[in-house]
Biotite code that builds the C-alpha atoms (Angstrom):
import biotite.structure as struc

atoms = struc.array([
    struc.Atom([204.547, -128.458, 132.197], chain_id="A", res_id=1, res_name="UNK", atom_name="CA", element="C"),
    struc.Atom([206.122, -126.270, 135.342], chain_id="A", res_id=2, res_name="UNK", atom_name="CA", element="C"),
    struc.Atom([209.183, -125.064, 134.863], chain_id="A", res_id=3, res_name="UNK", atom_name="CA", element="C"),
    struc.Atom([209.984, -126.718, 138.093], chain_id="A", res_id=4, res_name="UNK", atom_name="CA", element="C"),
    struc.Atom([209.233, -129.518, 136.326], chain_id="A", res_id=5, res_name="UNK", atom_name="CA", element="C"),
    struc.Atom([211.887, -129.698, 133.368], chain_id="A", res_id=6, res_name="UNK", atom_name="CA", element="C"),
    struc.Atom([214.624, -131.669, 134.225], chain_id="A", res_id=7, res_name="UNK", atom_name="CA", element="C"),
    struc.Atom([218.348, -130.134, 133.905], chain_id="A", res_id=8, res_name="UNK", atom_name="CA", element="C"),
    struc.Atom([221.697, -130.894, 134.478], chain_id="A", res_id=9, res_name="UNK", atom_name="CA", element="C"),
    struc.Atom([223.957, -128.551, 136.573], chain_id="A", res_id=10, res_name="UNK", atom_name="CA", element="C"),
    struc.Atom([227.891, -127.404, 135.552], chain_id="A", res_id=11, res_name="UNK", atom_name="CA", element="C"),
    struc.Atom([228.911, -130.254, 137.427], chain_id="A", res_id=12, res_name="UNK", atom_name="CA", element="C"),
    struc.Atom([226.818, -133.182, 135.632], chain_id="A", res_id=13, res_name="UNK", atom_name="CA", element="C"),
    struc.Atom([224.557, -133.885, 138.472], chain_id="A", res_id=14, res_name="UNK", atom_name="CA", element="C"),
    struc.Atom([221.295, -133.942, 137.433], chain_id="A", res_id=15, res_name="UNK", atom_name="CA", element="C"),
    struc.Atom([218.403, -131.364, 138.800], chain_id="A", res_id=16, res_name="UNK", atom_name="CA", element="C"),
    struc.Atom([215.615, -129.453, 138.147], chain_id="A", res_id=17, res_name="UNK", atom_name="CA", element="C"),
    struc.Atom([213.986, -125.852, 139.146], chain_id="A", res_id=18, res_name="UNK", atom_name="CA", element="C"),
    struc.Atom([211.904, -127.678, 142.009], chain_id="A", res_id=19, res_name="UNK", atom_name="CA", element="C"),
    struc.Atom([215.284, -127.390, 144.374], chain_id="A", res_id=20, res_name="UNK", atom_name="CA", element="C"),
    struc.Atom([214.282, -123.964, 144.456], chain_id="A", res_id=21, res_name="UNK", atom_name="CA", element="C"),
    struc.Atom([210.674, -124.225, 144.671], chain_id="A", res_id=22, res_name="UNK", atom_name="CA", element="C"),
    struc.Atom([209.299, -121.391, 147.072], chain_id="A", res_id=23, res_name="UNK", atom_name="CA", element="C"),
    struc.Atom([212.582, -118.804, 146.100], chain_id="A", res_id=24, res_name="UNK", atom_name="CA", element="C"),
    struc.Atom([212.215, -115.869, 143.630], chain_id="A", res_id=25, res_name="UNK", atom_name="CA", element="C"),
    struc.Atom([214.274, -117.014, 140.424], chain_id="A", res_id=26, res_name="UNK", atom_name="CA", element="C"),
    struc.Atom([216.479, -114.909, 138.054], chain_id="A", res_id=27, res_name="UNK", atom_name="CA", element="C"),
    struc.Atom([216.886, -117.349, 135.550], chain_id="A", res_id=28, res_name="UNK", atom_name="CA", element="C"),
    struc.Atom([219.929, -115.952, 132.639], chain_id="A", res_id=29, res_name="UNK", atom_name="CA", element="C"),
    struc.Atom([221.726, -116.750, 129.507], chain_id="A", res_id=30, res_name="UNK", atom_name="CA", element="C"),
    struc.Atom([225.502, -116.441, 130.189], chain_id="A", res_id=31, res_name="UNK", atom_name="CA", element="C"),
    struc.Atom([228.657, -116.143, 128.584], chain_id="A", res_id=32, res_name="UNK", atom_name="CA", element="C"),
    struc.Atom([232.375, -116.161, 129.567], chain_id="A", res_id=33, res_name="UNK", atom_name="CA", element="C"),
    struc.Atom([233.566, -114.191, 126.770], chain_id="A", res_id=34, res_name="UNK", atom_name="CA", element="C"),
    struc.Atom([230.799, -111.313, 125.612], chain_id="A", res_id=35, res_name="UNK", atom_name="CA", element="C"),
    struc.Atom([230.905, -107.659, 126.114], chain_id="A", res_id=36, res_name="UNK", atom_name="CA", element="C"),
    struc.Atom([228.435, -108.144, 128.730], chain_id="A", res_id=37, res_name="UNK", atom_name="CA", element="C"),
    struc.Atom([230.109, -110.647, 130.660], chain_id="A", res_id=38, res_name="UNK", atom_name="CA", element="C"),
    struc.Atom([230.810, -107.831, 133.511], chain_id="A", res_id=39, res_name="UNK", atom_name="CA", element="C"),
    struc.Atom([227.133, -108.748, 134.218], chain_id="A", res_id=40, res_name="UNK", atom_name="CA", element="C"),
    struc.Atom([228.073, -111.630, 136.012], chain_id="A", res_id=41, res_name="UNK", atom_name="CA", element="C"),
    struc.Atom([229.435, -109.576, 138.539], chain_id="A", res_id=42, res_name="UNK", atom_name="CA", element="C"),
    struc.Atom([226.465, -107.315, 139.123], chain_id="A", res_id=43, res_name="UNK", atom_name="CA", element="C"),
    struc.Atom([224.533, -111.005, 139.317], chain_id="A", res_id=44, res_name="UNK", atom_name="CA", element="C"),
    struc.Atom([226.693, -112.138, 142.135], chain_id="A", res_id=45, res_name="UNK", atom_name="CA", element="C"),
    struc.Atom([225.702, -108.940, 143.650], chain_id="A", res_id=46, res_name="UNK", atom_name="CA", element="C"),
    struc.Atom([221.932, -109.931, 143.261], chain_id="A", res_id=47, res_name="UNK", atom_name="CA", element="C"),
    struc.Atom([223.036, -112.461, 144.951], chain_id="A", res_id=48, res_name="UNK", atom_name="CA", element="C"),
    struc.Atom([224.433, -112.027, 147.738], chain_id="A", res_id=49, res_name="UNK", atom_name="CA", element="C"),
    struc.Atom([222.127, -108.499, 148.406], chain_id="A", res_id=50, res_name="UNK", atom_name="CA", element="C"),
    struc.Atom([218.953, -111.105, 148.297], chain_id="A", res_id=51, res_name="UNK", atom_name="CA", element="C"),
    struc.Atom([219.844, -114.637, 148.909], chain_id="A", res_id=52, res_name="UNK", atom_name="CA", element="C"),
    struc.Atom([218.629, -114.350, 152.630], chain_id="A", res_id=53, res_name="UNK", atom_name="CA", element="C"),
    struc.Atom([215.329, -112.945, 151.537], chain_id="A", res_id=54, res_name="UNK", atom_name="CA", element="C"),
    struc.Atom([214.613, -115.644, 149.274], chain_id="A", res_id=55, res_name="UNK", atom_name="CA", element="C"),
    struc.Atom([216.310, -114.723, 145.291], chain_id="A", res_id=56, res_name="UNK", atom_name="CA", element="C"),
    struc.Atom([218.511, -117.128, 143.427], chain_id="A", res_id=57, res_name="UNK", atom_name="CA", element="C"),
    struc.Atom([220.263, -116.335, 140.206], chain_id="A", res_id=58, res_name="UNK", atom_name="CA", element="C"),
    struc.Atom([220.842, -119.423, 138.054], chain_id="A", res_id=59, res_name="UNK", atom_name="CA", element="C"),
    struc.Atom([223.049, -119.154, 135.143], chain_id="A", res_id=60, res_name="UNK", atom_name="CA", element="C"),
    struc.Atom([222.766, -120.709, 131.819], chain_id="A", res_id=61, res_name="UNK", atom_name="CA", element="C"),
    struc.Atom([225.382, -120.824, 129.622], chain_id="A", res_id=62, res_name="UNK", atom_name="CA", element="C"),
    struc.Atom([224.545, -120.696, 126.016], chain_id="A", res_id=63, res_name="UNK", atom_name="CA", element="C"),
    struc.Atom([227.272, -120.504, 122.893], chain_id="A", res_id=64, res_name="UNK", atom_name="CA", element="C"),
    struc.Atom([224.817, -119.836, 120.445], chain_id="A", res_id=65, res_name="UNK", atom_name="CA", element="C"),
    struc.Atom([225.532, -115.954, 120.157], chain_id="A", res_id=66, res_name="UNK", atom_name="CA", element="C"),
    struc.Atom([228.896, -115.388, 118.269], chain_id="A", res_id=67, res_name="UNK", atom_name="CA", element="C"),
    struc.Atom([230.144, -118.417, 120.055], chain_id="A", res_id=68, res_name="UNK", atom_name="CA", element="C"),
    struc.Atom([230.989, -116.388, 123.125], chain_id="A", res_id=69, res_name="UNK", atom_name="CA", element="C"),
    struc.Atom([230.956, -119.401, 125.283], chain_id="A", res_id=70, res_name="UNK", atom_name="CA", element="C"),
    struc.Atom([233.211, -122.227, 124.117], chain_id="A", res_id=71, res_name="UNK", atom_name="CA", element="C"),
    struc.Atom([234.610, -123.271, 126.855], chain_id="A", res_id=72, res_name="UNK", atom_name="CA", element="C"),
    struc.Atom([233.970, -126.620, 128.573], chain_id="A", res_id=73, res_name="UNK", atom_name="CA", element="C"),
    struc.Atom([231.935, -126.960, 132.140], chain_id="A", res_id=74, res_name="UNK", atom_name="CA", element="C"),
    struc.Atom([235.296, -127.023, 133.980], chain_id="A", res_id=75, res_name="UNK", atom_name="CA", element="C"),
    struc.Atom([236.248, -123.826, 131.789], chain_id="A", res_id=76, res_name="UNK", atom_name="CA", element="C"),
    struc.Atom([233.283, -121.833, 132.805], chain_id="A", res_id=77, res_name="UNK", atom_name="CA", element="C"),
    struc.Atom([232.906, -122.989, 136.328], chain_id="A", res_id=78, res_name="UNK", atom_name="CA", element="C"),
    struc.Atom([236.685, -121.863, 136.675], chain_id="A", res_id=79, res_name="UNK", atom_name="CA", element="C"),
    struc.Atom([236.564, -118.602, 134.854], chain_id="A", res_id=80, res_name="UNK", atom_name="CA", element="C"),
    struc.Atom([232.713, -117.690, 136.374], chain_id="A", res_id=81, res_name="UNK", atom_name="CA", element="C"),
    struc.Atom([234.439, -118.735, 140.344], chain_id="A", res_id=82, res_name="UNK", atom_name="CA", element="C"),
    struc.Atom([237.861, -116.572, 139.415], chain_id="A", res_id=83, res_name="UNK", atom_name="CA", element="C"),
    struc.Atom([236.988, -114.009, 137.488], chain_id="A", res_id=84, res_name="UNK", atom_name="CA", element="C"),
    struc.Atom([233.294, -113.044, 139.108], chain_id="A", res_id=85, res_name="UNK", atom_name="CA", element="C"),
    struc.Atom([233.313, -115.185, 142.374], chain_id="A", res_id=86, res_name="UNK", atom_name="CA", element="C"),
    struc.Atom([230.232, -116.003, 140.903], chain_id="A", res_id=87, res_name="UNK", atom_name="CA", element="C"),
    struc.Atom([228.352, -118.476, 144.253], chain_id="A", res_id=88, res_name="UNK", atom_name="CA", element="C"),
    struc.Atom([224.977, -118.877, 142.169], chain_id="A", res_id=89, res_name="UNK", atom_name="CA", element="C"),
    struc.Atom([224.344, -122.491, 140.861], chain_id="A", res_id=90, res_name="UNK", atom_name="CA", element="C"),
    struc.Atom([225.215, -122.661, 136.998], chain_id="A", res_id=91, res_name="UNK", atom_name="CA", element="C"),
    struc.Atom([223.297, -125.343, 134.527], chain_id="A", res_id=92, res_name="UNK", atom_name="CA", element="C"),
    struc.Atom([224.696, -127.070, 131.752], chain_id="A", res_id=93, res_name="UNK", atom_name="CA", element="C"),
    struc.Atom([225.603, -125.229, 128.498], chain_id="A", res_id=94, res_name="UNK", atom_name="CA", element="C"),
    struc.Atom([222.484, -125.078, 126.647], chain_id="A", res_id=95, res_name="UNK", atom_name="CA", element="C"),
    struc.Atom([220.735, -124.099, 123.471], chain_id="A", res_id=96, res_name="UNK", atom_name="CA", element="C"),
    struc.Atom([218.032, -120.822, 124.123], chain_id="A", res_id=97, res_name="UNK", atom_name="CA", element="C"),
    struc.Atom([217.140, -120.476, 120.635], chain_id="A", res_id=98, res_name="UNK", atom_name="CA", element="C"),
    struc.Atom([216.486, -122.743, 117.551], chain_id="A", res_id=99, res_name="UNK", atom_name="CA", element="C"),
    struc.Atom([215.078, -126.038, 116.798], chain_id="A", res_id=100, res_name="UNK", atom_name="CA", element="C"),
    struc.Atom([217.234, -127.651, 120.227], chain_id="A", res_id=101, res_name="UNK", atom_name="CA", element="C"),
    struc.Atom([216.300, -125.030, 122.309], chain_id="A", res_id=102, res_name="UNK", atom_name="CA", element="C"),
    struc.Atom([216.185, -126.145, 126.036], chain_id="A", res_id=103, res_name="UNK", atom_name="CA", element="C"),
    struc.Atom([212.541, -126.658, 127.217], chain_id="A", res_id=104, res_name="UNK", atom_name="CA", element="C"),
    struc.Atom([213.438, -124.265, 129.942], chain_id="A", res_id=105, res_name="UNK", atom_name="CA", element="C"),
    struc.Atom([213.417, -122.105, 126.972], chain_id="A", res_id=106, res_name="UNK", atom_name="CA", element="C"),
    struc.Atom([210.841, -122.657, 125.082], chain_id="A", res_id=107, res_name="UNK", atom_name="CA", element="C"),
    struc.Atom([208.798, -121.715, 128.400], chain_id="A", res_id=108, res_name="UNK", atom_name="CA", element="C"),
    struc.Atom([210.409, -118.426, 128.864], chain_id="A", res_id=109, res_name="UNK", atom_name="CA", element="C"),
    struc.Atom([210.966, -116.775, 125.829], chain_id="A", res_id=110, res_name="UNK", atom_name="CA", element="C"),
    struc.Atom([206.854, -117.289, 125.923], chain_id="A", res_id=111, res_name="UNK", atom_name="CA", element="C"),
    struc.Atom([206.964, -114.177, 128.265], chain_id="A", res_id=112, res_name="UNK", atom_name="CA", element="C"),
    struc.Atom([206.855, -110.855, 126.696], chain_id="A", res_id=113, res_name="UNK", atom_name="CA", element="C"),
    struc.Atom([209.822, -107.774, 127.645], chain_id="A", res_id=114, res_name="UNK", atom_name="CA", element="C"),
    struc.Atom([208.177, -104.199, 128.870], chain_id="A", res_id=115, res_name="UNK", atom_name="CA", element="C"),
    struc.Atom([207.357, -103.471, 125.527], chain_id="A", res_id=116, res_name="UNK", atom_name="CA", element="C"),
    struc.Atom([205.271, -106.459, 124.744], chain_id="A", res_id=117, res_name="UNK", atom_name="CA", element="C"),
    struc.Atom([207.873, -108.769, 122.610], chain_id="A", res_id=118, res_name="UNK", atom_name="CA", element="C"),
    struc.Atom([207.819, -112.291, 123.138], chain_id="A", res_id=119, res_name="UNK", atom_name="CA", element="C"),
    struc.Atom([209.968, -114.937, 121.226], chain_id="A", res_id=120, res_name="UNK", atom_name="CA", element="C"),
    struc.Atom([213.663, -115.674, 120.218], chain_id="A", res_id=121, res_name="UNK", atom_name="CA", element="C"),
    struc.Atom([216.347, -114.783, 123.156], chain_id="A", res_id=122, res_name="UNK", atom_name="CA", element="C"),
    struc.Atom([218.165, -111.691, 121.613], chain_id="A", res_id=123, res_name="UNK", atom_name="CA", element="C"),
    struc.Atom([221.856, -112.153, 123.289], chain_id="A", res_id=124, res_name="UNK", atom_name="CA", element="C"),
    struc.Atom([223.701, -113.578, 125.909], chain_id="A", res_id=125, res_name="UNK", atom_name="CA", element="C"),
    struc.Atom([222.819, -112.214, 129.516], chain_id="A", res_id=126, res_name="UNK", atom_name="CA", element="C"),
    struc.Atom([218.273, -112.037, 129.234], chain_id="A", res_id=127, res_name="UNK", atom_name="CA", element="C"),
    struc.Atom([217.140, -111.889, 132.046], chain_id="A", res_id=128, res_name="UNK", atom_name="CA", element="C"),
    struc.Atom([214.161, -113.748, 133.206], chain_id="A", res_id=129, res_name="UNK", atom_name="CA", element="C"),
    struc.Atom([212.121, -113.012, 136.607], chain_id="A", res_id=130, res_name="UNK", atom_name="CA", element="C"),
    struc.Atom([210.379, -116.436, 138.404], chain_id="A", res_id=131, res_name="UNK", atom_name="CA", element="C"),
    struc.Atom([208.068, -115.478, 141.481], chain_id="A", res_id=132, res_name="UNK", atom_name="CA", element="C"),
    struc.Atom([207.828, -117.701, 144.250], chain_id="A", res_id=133, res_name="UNK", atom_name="CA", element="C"),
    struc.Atom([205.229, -119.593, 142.838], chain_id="A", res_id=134, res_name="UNK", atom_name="CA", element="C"),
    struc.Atom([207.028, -120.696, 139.591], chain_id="A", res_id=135, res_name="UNK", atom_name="CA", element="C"),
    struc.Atom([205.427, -117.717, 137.036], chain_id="A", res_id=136, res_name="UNK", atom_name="CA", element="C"),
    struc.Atom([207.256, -115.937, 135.239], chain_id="A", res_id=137, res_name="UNK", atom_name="CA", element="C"),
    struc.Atom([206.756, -112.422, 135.887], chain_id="A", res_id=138, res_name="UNK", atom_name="CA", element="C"),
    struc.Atom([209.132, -110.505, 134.117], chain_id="A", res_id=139, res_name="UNK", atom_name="CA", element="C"),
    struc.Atom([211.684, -110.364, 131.192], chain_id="A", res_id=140, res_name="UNK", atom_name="CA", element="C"),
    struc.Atom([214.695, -108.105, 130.687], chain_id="A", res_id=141, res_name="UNK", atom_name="CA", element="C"),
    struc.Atom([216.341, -107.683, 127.434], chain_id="A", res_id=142, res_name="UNK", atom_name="CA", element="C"),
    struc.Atom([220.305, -108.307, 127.303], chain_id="A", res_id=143, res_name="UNK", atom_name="CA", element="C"),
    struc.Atom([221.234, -104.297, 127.705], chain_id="A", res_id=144, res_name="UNK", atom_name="CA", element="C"),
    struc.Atom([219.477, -103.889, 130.807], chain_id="A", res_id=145, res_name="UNK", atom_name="CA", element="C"),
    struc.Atom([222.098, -104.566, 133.539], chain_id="A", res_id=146, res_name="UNK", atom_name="CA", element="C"),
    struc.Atom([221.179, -106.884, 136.780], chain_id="A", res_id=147, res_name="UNK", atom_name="CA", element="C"),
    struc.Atom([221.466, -103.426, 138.602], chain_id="A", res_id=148, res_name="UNK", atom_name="CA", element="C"),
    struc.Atom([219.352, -101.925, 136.768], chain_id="A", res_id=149, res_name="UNK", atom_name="CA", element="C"),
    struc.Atom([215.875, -99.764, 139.204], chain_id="A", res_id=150, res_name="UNK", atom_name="CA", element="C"),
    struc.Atom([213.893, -101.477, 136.986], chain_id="A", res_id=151, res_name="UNK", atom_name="CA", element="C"),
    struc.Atom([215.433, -105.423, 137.688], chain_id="A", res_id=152, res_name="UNK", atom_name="CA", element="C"),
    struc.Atom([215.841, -104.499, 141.361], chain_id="A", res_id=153, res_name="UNK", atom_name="CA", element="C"),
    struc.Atom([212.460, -102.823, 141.353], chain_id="A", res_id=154, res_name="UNK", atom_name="CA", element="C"),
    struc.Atom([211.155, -105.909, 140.362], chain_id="A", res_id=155, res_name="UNK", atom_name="CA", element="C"),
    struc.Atom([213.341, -108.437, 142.452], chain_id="A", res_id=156, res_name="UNK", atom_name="CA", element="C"),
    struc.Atom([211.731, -106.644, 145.517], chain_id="A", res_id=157, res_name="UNK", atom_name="CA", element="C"),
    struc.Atom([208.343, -106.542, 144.728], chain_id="A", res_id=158, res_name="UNK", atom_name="CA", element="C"),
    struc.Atom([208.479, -110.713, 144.328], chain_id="A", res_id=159, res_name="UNK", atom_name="CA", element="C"),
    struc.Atom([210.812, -111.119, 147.388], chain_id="A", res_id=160, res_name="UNK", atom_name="CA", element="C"),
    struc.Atom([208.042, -108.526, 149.519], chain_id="A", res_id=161, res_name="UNK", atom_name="CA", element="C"),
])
């Protein structure tokens, strides 16, 4: 199955799936509203709006499964991600990224192995997962390195061309 195929729901309860952004480079990310590295969001936002014409789209996921650092409701989120971050990128449903309910979105990408070869179980909030174009998934970035990071932009660049 494609990821573009996996149906989701956004923050807002309409129902989508990755195929709405068939043809745009993807960074695809576990988020929460209330973890140390919730500053990421805005350094996504940057992403954002630095690439958006050339083709990138961030999509958040929110996940609670990592010391419950994301309790809030979709309202809650949508609120503090708009306030807090001015966060424009389209936000999914709160999810599960590890575990027996993982999200099929999921279970596709933690398939893809980091720089140093690890596959498997999504380590914190805020992985980062790279989608070309073409709906592979080309790269994978651990929690601690940041959305601004030479090596995420690096790579954002090379799929946008």
């Amino acid at each position: 199955m494609s990821l573009y195929d996996i149906p989701l729901t956004r923050l807002s309860g309409e129902p989508t799936t990755l195929a709405d952004y068939s043809g745009r480079v993807l960074l695809l990310v576990n988020v929460a509203s209330k973890c140390g590295l919730t500053p990421q969001y805005g350094a996504l936002e940057k992403l954002q709006e630095e690439y958006a014409d050339r083709g990138l789209t961030v999509v958040g996921f929110p996940c609670n499964q990592f010391g419950g650092q994301e309790p809030g409701t979709a309202e809650e989120i949508e609120e503090f991600c708009s306030l807090t971050y001015g966060v424009t990128f389209p936000m999914m449903s709160k999810i599960e990224v590890n575990g027996p309910d993982r999200h099929p979105v999921y279970q596709v990408l933690t398939e893809t192995k980091d720089a140093e070869g690890e596959a498997g179980d999504i380590q914190w909030n805020f992985e980062k997962f790279l989608v070309s174009r073409s709906g592979d998934v080309v790269a994978r970035f651990r929690p601690g390195t940041t959305p601004d990071d030479p090596a995420v932009v690096t790579a954002v660049e090379a799929q946008l061309g």
